[in-house]
C-alpha positions in Angstrom: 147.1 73.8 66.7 148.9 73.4 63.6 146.5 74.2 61.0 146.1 77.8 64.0 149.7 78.5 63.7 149.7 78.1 59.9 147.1 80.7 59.4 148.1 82.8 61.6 152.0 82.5 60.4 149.6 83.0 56.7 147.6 86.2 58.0 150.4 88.2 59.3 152.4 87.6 55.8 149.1 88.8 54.1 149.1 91.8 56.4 152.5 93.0 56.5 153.8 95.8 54.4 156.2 94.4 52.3 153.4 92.0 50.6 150.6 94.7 50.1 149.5 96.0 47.1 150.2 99.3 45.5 147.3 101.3 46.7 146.4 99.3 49.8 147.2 100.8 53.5 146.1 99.6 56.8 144.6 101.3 59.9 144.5 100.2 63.5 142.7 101.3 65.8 143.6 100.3 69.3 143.1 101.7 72.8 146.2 100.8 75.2 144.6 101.2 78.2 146.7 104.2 79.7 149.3 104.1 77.5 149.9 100.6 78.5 150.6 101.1 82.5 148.2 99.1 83.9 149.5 95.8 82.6 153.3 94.9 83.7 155.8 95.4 80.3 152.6 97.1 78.7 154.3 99.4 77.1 157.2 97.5 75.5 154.4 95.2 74.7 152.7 98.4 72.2 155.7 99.0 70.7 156.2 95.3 69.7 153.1 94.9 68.5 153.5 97.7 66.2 156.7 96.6 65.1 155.3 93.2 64.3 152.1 94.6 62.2 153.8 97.8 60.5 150.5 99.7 60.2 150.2 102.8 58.0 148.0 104.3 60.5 147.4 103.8 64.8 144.7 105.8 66.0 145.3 105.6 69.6 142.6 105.9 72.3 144.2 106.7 75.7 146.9 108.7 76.0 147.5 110.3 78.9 151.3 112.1 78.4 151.7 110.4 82.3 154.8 112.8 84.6 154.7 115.4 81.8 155.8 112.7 79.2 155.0 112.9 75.6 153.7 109.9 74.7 153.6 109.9 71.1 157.5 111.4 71.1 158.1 108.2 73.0 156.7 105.5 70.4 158.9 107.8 67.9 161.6 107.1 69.3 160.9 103.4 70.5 160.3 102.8 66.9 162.8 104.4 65.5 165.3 102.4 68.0 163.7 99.6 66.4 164.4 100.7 62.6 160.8 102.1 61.9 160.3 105.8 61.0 156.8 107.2 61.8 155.3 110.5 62.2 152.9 112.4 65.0 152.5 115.4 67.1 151.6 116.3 70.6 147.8 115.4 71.6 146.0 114.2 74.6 143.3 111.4 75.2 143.5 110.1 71.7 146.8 110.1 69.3 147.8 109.1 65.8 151.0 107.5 64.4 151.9 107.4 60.2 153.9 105.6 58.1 153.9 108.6 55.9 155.1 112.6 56.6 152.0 114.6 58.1 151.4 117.7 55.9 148.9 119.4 58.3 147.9 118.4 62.0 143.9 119.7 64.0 142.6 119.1 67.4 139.0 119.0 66.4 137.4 118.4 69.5 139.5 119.7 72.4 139.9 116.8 75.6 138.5 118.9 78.7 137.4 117.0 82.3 138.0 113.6 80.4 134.8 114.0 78.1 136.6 113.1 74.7 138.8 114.2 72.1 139.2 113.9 68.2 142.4 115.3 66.4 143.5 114.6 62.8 146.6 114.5 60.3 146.7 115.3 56.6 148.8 113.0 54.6 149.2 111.5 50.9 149.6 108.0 49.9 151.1 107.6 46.1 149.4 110.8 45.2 146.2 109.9 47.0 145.2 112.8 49.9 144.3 111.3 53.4 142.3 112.7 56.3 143.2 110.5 59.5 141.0 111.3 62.5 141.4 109.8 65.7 138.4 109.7 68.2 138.2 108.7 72.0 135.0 110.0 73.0 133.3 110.6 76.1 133.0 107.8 78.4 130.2 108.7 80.9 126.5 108.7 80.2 127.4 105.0 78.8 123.9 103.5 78.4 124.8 100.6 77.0 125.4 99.8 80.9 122.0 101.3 82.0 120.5 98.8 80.1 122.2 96.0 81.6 121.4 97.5 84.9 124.2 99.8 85.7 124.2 103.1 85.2 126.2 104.0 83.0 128.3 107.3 84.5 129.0 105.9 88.2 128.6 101.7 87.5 126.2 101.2 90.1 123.7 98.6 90.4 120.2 100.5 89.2 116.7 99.0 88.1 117.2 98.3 84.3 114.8 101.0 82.1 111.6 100.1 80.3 111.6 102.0 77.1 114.4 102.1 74.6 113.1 106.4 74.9 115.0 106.2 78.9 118.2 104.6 76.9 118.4 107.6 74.9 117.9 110.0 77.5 120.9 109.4 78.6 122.7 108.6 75.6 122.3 112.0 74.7 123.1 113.4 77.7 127.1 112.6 77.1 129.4 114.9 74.9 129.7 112.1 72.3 127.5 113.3 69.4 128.8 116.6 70.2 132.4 115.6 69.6 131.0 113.7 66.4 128.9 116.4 65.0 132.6 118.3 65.2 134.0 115.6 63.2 131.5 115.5 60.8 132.0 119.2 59.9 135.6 119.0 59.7 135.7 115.9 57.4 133.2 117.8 55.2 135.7 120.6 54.6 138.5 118.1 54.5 136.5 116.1 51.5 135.8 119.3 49.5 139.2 120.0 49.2 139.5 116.9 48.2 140.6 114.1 51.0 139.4 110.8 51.8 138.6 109.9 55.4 139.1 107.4 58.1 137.7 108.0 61.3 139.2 105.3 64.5 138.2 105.4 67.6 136.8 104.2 70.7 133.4 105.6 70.6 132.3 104.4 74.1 129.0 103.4 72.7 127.5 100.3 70.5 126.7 100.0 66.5 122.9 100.6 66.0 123.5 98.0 63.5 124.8 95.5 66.1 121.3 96.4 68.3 118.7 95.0 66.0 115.5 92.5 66.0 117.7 89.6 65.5 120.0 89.5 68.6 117.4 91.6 71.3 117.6 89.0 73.5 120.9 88.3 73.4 124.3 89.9 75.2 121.7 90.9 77.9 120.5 93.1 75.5 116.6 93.4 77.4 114.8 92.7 74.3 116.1 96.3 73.1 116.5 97.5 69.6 118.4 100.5 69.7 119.2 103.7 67.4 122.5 104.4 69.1 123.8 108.0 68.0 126.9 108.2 67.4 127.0 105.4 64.1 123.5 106.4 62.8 125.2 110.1 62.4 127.8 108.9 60.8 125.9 106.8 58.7 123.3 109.4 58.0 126.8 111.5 56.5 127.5 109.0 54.3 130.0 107.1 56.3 130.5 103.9 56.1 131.7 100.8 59.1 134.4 99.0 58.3 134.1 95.9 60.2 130.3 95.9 59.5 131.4 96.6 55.6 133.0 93.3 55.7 131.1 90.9 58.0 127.4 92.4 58.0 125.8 90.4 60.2 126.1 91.0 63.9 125.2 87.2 64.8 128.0 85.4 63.1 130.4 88.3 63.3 129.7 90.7 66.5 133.3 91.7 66.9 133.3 92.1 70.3 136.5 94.3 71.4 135.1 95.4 75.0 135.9 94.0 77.6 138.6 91.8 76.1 140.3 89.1 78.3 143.6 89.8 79.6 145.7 87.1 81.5 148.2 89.4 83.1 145.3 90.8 85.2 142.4 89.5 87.2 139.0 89.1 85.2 137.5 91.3 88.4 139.6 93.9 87.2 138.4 93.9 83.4 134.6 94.2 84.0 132.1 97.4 84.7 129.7 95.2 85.2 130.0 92.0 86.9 126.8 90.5 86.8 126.3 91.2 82.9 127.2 90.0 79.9 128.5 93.5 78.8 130.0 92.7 75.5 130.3 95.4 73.0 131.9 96.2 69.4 132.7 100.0 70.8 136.3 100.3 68.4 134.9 101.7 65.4 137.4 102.3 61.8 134.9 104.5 59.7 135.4 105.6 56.0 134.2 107.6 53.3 136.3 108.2 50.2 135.8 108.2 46.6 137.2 104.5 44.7 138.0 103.9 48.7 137.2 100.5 50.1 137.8 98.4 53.0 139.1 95.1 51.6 139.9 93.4 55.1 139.4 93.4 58.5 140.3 91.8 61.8 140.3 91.7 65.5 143.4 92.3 67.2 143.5 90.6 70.8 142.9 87.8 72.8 140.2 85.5 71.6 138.5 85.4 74.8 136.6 88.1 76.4 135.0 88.6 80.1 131.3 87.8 80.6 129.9 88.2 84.0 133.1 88.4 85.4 134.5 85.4 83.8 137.0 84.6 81.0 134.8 83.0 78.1 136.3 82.3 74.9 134.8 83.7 71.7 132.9 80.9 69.1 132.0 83.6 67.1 133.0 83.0 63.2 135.3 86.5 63.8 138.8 85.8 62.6 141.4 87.3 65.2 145.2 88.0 65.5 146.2 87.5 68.5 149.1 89.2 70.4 152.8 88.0 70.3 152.7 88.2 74.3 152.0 90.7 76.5 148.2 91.8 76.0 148.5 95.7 76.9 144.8 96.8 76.9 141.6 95.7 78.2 140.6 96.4 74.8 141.0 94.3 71.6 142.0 96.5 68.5 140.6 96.5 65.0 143.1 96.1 61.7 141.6 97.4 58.3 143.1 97.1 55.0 141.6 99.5 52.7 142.5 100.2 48.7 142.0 103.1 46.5 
């Protein structure tokens, strides 16, 4: 417990503003699971969190501006009570905070009957010009579920498909490579004119390079090696995975940050599919950038996660930083630290 405590006391020093290196910056990527209102104190609990880590960037998945609040107005301001000045604007479904004064703000892909949303900020860090997209994206047609034998729109118990071809079929069938496809356009423009790009997000759907020959028959995968869309676009565009940039191999590093344990409410609660082992890496940090690189990354959450409707903890060789207290989010987050 010592030698824990000591390396954790040891991470958060490495990861804390005052001690990074001139050119380095940090994202995170975290869904709050309705802006934190499910869990008792989650809120407070977000803010804290962010107060603790000091992040350059949050790209939020889940806000939901609840009794015609502004949610991002709100961390402002809980923030700046707390002696931190950050910087957003008014969005919906997804959100972004920054360390640094937005220069230009975009909805790129328009939230409409809870299908998705991407938005993005312009900023500069010591000279360098930064493209911050955040991404929630569609959350029905999730066949990750199909092929554990729920379907993956209503959760139902339904036969499990044969063919990796019936997978895709509905894959395809949500708004997600749509939303991406936008993305993907806009960060073009954004990098001819001269901007590096990170893209966070819950992407609502697996890592084609966390489906492959090695692990088909494990995380009731059905023997299944699947092409998922959304990461082979961005890969085909010359985007590159983070976490996977850092610990390639899915079998001693899956990075599991759905469905992540949370003490404060009852494992029935935190599973889609009871009778699966449903885990999934579905928090993405994506980058492309000239002289950019990620340098570090980490799981931010509990280290135990829910597997057929029970809390199991994670031997994995993934390094995690777990929360302060309060867990807010039936989600873990994902901490980067790039450098130009």
């Amino acid at each position: 417990m010592k030698k824990l405590l000591l390396f954790t006391f040891l991470l958060l020093n490495m990861l804390s503003a005052s001690s990074r290196k001139a050119g380095e910056f940090t994202v995170l990527q975290w869904n709050v699971w309705q802006e934190g209102t499910v869990v008792p104190g989650g809120y407070d609990a977000i803010v804290d969190e962010i107060v603790r880590l000091k992040p350059d960037f949050v790209t939020f998945s889940e806000v939901r501006n609840y009794n015609e609040t502004n949610f991002s107005a709100r961390i402002l301001s809980s923030l700046q009570e707390r002696g931190l000045t950050y910087y957003s604007f008014y969005s919906y479904d997804s959100g972004l905070l920054s360390k640094y004064p937005i220069t230009d703000s975009l909805t790129v892909f328009p939230e409409n009957e809870d299908h998705g949303s991407i938005y993005r900020l312009l900023s500069t860090i010591n000279g360098h010009k930064i493209a911050i997209y955040t991404a929630h994206l569609d959350y029905k047609n999730c066949a990750y579920y199909n092929v554990r034998g729920y379907d993956g729109s209503t959760w139902k118990e339904i036969t499990k498909p044969d063919t990796v071809d019936e997978v895709m079929q509905v894959n395809i069938a949500s708004q997600r490579d749509d939303a991406i496809k936008r993305f993907i356009e806009q960060a073009r423009q954004d990098m001819a004119n001269g901007y590096s790009i990170i893209l966070g997000g819950d992407f609502n759907e697996p890592s084609h390079r966390d489906w492959i020959e090695a692990n088909k028959d494990l995380y009731d995968h059905n023997g299944m090696i699947i092409p998922w869309t959304v990461t082979t676009l961005l890969e085909e565009a010359g985007f590159i995975d983070s976490y996977r940039r850092v610990y390639p191999n899915p079998l001693t590093h899956p990075g599991f940050t759905y469905p992540s344990d949370n003490l404060l409410i009852e494992s029935s609660k935190l599973t889609w599919a009871p009778k699966a082992d449903e885990r999934e890496r579905i928090d993405f940090i994506f980058y492309q950038g000239k002289g950019l690189q990620a340098k570090e990354a980490i799981i931010f959450g509990p280290e135990s996660s829910i597997v057929r409707g029970q809390r199991v903890a994670e031997t994995s060789k993934d390094k995690f930083l777990t929360p302060i207290g309060v867990w807010p989010t039936d989600h873990k987050g994902v901490l980067v630290t790039f450098h130009f």
